[in-house]
C-alpha positions as MATLAB code, in Angstrom:
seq = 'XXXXXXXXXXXXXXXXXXXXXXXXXXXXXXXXXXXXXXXXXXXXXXXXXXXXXXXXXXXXXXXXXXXXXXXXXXXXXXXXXXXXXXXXXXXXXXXXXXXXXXXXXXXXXXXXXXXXXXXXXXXXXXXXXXXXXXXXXXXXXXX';
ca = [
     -13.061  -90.929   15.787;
     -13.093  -90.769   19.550;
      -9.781  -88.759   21.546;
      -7.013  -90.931   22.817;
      -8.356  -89.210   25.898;
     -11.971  -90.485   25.615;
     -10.732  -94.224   24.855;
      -8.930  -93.487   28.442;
     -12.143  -92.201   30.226;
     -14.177  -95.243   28.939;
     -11.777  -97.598   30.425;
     -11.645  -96.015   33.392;
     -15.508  -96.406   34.166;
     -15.838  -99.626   32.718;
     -12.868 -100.660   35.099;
     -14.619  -98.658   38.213;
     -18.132 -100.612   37.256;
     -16.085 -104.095   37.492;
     -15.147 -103.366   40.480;
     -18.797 -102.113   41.651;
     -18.458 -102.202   44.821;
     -19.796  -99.400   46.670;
     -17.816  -99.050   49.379;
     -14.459  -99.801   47.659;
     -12.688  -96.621   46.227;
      -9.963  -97.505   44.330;
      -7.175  -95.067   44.049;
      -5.371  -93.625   40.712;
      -2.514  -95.520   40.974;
      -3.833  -98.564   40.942;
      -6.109  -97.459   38.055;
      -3.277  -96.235   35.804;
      -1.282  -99.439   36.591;
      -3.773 -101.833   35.851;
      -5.096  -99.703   32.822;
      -1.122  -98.957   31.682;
      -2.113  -95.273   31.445;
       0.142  -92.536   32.698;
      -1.148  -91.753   36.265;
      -1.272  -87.791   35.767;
      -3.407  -88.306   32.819;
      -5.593  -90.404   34.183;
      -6.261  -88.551   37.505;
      -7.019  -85.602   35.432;
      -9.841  -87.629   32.902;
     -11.255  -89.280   36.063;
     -11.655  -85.627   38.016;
     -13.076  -84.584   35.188;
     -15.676  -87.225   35.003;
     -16.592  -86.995   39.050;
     -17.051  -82.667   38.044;
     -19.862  -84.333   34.567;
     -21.166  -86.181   37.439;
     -20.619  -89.823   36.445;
     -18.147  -90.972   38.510;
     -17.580  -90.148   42.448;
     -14.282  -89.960   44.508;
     -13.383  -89.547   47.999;
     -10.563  -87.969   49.275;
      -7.749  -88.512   52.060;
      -6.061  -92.354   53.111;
      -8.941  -94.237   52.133;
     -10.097  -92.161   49.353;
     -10.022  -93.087   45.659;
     -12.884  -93.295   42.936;
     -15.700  -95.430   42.874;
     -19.262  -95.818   41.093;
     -22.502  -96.597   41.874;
     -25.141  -98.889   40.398;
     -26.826  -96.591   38.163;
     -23.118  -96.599   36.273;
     -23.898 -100.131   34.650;
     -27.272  -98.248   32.874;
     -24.958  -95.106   31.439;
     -24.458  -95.118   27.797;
     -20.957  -94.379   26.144;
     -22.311  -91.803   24.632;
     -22.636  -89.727   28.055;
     -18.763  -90.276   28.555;
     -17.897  -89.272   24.766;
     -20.332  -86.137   25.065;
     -18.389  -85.125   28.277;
     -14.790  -85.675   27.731;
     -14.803  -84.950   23.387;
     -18.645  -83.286   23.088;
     -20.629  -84.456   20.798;
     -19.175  -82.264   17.939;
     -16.649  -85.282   17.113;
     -19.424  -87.400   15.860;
     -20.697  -84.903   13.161;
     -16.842  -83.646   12.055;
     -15.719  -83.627    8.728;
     -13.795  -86.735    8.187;
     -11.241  -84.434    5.289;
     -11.537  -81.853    7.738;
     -13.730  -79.426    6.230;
     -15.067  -76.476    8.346;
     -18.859  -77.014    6.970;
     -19.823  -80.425    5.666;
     -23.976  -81.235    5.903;
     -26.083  -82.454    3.298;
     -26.296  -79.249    1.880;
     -22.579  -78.640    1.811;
     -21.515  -82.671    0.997;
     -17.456  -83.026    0.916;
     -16.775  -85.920   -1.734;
     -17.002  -88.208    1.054;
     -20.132  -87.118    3.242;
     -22.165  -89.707    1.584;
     -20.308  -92.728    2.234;
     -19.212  -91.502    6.050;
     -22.533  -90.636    7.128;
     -23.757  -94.552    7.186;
     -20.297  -95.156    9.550;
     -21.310  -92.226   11.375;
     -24.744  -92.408   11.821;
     -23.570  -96.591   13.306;
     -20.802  -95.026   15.337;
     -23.396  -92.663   16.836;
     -25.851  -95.604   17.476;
     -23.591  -97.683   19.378;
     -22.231  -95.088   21.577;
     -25.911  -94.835   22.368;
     -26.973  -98.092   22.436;
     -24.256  -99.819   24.671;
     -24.173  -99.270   27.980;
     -21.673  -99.808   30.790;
     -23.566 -103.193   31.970;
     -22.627 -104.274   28.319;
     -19.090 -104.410   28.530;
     -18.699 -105.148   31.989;
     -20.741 -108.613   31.106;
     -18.434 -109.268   27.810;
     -15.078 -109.038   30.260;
     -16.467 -111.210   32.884;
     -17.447 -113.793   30.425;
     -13.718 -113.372   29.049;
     -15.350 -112.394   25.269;
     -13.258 -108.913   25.683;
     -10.372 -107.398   27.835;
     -10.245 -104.303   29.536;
      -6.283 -103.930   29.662;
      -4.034 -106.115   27.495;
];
């Protein structure tokens, strides 16, 4: 549903809000390695998320990325709407160029519930969310 890309991005600031430390920027390689993401890739999703304005980075020797408290209050749903848009969530899931109510595919119907709770829980969950289910060991971050 979401973009390999997206999954990476979510990660990244959930990782970044672990370590919520204002004064700590942590740089991309030691981001990519702990995340096992190519460090190219992931330099390019985080820059991207410091331009949507929900992550901030410094540059130079003690430069890196970092996050402030509002982070833990940010839904997913920010992050998918600025690395995929919001246009993922409402896609066809055969691939159909129109497919609404009006103009049902012969599964619109039964993916709209899915959607519709996909939708919610990017909106629901905030950062604060996961960063409490890691700490209390119910989830992982990186495997």
């Amino acid at each position: 549903m979401i973009s390999k890309t997206c999954g990476y991005a979510i990660r990244g600031v959930i990782f970044l809000a672990l370590e919520n430390n204002i004064n700590k920027r942590i740089g991309i390689q030691e981001i990519a390695e702990e995340l096992k993401v190519p460090q190219q890739f992931m330099g390019k999703i985080l820059q991207e998320l410091v331009r949507k304005d929900i992550l901030k980075s410094t540059k130079g020797p003690h430069g890196g990325f970092y996050v402030n408290d509002s982070i833990l209050d940010l839904s997913l749903i920010r992050i998918v709407e600025a690395i995929d848009g919001l246009g993922v969530l409402k896609k066809c899931f055969l691939g159909r160029e129109e497919c609404s109510s009006e103009n049902p595919c012969p599964m619109h119907d039964e993916f709209e519930v899915c959607r519709s709770s996909i939708f919610e829980t990017f909106q629901s969950k905030n950062i604060r969310y996961f960063v409490e289910h890691i700490e209390d060991g119910t989830t992982f971050l990186a495997t």
